[in-house]
NUSE-428108 format. One record per residue: z, x, y of N, C-alpha, C, O in turn. Coordinates in pm, whole numbers, plus 50000, padded with zeros to 5 digits. Example, Ala and Ser with C-alpha at 12.3 -4.5 7.8 and 13.67 -1.06 7.14 Angstrom:
2
507805131949431507805123049550507805132049670508465142449668;507085128549775507145136749894507875129050003508045134150114;
END
This chain:
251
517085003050654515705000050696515594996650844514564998950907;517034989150916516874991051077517974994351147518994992451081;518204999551281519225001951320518944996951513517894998751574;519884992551556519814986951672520025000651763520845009851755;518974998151851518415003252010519034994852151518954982652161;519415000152214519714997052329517974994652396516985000252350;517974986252498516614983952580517224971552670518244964652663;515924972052770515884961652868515194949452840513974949552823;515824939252834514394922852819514124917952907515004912252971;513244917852935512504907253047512524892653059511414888953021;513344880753097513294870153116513434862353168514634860353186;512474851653237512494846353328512104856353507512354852653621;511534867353467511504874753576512744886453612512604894753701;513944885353526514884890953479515274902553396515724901553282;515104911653448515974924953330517094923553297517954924053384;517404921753185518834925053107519254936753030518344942652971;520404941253017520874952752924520494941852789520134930252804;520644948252667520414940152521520514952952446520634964652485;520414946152299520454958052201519284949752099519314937452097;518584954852043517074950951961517224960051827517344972351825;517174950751710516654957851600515404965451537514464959351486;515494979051542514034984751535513754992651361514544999051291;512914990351348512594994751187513055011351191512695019651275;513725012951102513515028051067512205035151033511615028950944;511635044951070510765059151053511515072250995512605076051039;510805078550890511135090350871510535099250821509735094450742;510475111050823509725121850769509805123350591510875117450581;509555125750493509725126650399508775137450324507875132650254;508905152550332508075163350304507985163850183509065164150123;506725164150103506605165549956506225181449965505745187650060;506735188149781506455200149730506195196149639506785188049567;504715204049620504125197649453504505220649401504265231149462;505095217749281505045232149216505425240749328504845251549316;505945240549403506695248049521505595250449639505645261049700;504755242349666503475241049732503905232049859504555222349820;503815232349940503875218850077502475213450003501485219649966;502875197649996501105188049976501025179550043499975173850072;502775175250107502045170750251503775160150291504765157650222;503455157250403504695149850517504465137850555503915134050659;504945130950458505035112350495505835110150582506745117950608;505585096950654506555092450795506245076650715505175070650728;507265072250645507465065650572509075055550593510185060750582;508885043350618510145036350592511535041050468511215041350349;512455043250494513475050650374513815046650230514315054650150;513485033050198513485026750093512615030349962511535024549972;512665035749876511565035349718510805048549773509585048349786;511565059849804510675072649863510015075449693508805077949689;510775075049560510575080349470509315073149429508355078949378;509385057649459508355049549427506645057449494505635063449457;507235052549595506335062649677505375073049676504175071649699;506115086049642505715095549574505045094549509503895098749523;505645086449371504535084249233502875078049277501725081549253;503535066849353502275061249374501045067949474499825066149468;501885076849574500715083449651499895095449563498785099649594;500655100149447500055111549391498935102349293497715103549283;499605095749246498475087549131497325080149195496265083149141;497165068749321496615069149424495595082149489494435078349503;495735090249512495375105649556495015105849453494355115849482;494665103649304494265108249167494795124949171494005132149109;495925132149230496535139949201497015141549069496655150648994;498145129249031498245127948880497225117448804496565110748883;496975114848662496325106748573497475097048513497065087548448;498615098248526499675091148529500735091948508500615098048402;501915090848521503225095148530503915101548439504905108548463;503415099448324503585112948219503365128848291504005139148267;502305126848381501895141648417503155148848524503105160748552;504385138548582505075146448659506595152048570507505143848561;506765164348513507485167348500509155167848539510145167048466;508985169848727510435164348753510445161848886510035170348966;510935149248928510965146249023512045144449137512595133449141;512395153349223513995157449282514095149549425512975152349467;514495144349493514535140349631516325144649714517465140849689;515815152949802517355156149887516925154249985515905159650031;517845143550057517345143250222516055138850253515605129150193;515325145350350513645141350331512795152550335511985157450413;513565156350153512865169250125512405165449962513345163949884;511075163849910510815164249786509875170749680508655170849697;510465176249568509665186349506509915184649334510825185849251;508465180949342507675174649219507035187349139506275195849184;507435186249039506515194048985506165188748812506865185648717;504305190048843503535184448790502925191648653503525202248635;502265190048586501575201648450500555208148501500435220348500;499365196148573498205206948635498485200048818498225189048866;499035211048870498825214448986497525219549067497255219249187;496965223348980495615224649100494605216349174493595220049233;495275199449152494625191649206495165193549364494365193549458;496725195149382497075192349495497205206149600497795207849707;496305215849507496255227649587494895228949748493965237049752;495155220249839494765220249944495625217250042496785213450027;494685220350202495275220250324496405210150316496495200150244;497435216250428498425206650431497865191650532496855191050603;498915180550507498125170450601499645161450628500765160650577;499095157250707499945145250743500105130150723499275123350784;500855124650662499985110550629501175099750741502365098950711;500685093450847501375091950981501705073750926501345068350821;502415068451029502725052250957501915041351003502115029550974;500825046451088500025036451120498505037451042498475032250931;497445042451083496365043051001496385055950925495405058650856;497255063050931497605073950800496515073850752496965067450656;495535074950728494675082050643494515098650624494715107050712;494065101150481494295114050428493105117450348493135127950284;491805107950345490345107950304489475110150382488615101850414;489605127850446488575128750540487045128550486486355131650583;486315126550387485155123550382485365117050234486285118450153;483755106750225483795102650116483465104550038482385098750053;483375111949861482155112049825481865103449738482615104349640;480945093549727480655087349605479955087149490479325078949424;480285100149483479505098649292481085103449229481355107549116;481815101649323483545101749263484295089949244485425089949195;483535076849294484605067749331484605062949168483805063749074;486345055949196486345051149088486155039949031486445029949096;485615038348892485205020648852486585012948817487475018648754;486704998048866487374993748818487064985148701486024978648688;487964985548624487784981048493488634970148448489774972148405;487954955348460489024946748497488284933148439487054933648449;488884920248375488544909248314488964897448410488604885748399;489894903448518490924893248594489444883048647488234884048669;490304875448647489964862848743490704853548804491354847548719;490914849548909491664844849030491184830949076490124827349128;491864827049053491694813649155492004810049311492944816049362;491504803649365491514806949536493174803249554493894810649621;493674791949494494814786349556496034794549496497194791749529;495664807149386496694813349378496354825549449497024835949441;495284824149521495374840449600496184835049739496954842149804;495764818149777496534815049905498094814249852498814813149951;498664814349760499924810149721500394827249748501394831149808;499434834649690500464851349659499974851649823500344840149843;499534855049930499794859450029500604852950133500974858350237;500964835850079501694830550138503504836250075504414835550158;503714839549980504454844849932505224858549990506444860249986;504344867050040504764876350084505124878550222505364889350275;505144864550287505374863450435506814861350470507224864350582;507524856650385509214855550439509674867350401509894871450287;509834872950508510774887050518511784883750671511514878950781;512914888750613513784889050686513624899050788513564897550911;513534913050693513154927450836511884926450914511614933351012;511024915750854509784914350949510094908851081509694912851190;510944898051051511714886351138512414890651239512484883951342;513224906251223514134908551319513224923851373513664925351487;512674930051358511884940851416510804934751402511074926551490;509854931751368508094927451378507354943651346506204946251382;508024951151291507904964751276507384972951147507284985251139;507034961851032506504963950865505684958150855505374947850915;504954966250740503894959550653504684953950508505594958650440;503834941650499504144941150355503044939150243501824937150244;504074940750143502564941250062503204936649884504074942549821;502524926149848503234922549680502024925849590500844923949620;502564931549462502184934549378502274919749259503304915049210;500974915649239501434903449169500684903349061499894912249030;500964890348982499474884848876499724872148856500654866248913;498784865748761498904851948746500294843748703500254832648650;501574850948735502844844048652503534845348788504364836948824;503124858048881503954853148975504014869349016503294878348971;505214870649128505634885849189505804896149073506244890948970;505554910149067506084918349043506724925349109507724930049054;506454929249258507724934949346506694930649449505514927149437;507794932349595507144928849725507704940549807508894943549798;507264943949849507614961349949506734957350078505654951750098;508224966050192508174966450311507874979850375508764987850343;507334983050421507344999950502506534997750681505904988450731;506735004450707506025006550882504845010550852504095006950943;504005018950734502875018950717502015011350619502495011450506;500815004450630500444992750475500175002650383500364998250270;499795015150383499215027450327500715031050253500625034950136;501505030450286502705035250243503265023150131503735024950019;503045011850197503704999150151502955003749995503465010949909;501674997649991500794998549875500865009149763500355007249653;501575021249798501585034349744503115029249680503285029349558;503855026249746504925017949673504935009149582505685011149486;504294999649585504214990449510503374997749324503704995249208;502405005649374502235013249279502805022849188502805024349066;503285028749283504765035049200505535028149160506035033749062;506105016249178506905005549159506125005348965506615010948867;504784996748973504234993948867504135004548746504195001648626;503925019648810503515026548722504865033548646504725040148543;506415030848720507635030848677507955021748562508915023348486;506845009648553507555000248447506074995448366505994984948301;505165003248379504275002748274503234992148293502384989348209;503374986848402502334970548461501264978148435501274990348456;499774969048367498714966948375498374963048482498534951248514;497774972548568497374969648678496244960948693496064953448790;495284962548568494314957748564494254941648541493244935048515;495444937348555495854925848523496584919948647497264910048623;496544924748782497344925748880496334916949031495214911849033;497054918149105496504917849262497224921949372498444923349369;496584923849465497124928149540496864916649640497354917149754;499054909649746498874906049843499254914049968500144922449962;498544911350090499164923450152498954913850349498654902450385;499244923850404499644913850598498854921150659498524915450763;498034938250640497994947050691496034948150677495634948250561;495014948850778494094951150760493824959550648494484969950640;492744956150536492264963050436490784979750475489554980750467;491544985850501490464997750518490135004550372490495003750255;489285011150447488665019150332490125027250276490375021250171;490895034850289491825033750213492675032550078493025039249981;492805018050142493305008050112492175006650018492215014049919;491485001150026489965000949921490445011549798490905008349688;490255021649837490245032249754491415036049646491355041449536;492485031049720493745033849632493805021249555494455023449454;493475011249558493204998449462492505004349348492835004349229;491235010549422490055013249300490775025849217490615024249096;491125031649233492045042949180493225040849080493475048948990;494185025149110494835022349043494545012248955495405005448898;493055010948940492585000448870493054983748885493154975948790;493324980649027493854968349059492164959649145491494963549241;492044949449071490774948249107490654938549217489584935449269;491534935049243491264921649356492844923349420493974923949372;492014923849607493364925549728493184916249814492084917749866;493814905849862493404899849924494874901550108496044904750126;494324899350147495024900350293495264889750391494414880950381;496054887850473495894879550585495364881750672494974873650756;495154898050674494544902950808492824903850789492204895550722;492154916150864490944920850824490984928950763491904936050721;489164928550742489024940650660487704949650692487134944450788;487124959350654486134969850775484924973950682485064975450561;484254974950718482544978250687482924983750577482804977150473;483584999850571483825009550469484525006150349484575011050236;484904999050390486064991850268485064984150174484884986850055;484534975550235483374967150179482484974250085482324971349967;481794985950162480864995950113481615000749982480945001649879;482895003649980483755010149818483854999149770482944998749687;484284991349770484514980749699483264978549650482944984849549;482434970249703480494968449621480564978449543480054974749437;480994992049532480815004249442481465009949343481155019849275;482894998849337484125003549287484394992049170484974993349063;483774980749226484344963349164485444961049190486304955549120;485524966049316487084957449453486604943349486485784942049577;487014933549425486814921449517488104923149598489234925949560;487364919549781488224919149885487964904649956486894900750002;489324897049955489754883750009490454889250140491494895850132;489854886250259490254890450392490564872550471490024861650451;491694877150564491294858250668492324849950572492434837750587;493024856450479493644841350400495024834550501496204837950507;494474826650553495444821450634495584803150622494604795750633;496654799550604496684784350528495634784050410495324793350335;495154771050410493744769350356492404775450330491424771450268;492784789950420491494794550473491484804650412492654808250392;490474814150353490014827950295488854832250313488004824150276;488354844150365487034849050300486894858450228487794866750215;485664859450161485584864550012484214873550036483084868850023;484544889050077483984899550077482764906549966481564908549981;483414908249885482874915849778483484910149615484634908949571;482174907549557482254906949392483494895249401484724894949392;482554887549421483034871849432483464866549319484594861649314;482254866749163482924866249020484114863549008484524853348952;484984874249070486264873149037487494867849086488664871449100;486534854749113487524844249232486984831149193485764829849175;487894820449178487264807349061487684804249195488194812049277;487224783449219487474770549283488604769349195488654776349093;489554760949223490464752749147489604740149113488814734149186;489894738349008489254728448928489594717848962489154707848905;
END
């Protein structure tokens, strides 16, 4: 996940020779049915996770039953699915920073979430405080992270250079071991975009809350989707976006 770079540091007015730990990047080309569907630049860790979760995410698949076989050599991978004609469009790129791959929206598609959860504030500050000790964060400053949780505690915590990537992980992660998502949350470090919005509402995970921000569009799916979005959770502090319901006081 890192490998040391030679560079110069600046200190005290001073250049030095040094060597710096920098996150790994890599290409990772998917083939759906012998099709290019597209070229992740993705941290190297849980590519398989990955996969699953960006196709199910993408509502490419309806769920992991639908992928027949899933092969990875190098950063070359080729999936093949029962109905392929979802992923029969233009090729795209999905890059490690705002990667997005939803060039327009439409909403009489989005999806409902379907969800009973309810959250309490001091365990949404507990799960995003949770996901902050990382070691590879510590020595590159170069990942997103992002935990997949619920009311008992972690289900996995995933690192990648993109949050789009991270999240697509963590989903694949869940949909490998059968988690009720709908029973889930999402903590995450990485501004909540529309996205991000969308692949929640898709995986039926109803409540994300973040340390960072979160953006008009996101808001707009969510009100439409039943995404409650917790943006700002920092110490003590949270704000509470959309479809509030699903966020108690501690008693």
């Amino acid at each position: 996940m890192q490998e040391r770079f030679r560079c110069l540091k600046l200190s005290d007015g001073v250049l030095t020779k040094s060597k710096d730990w920098v996150v790994k990047e890599v290409p990772l080309s998917i083939f759906i049915n012998g099709r290019h569907f597209t070229t992740a630049m993705i941290s190297p860790e849980m590519s398989e996770e990955f996969i699953i979760g960006n196709l199910f995410s993408e509502r490419i698949i309806g769920s992991i039953q639908e992928i027949e076989s899933l092969q990875i050599e190098e950063n070359t991978a080729k999936i093949v699915v029962k109905s392929p004609l979802k992923a029969i469009k233009s090729k795209k790129t999905i890059v490690s920073g705002c990667g997005g791959n939803s060039s327009f929206l439409d909403e009489t598609k989005l999806p409902q979430i379907k969800s009973n959860l309810k959250i309490h504030t001091n365990d949404l500050l507990k799960g995003v405080k949770s996901i902050l000790d990382s070691d590879l964060h510590r020595a590159t400053g170069g990942v997103h992270i992002v935990g997949l949780l619920n009311t008992t505690g972690k289900i996995c915590i995933v690192e990648d250079i993109g949050r789009h990537n991270a999240l697509d992980k963590a989903i694949g992660y869940g949909l490998k071991r059968d988690v009720s998502f709908n029973e889930t949350f999402i903590a995450c470090t990485g501004r909540i975009s529309s996205e991000i919005a969308l692949k929640c509402a898709a995986a039926n995970i109803p409540i994300i809350a973040s340390k960072g921000a979160t953006t008009s569009l996101a808001i707009n799916i969510a009100e439409k989707t039943g995404l409650c979005i917790v943006a700002f959770v920092r110490g003590r502090r949270l704000n509470i976006y959309t479809n509030p319901e699903r966020v108690a006081d501690q008693d």
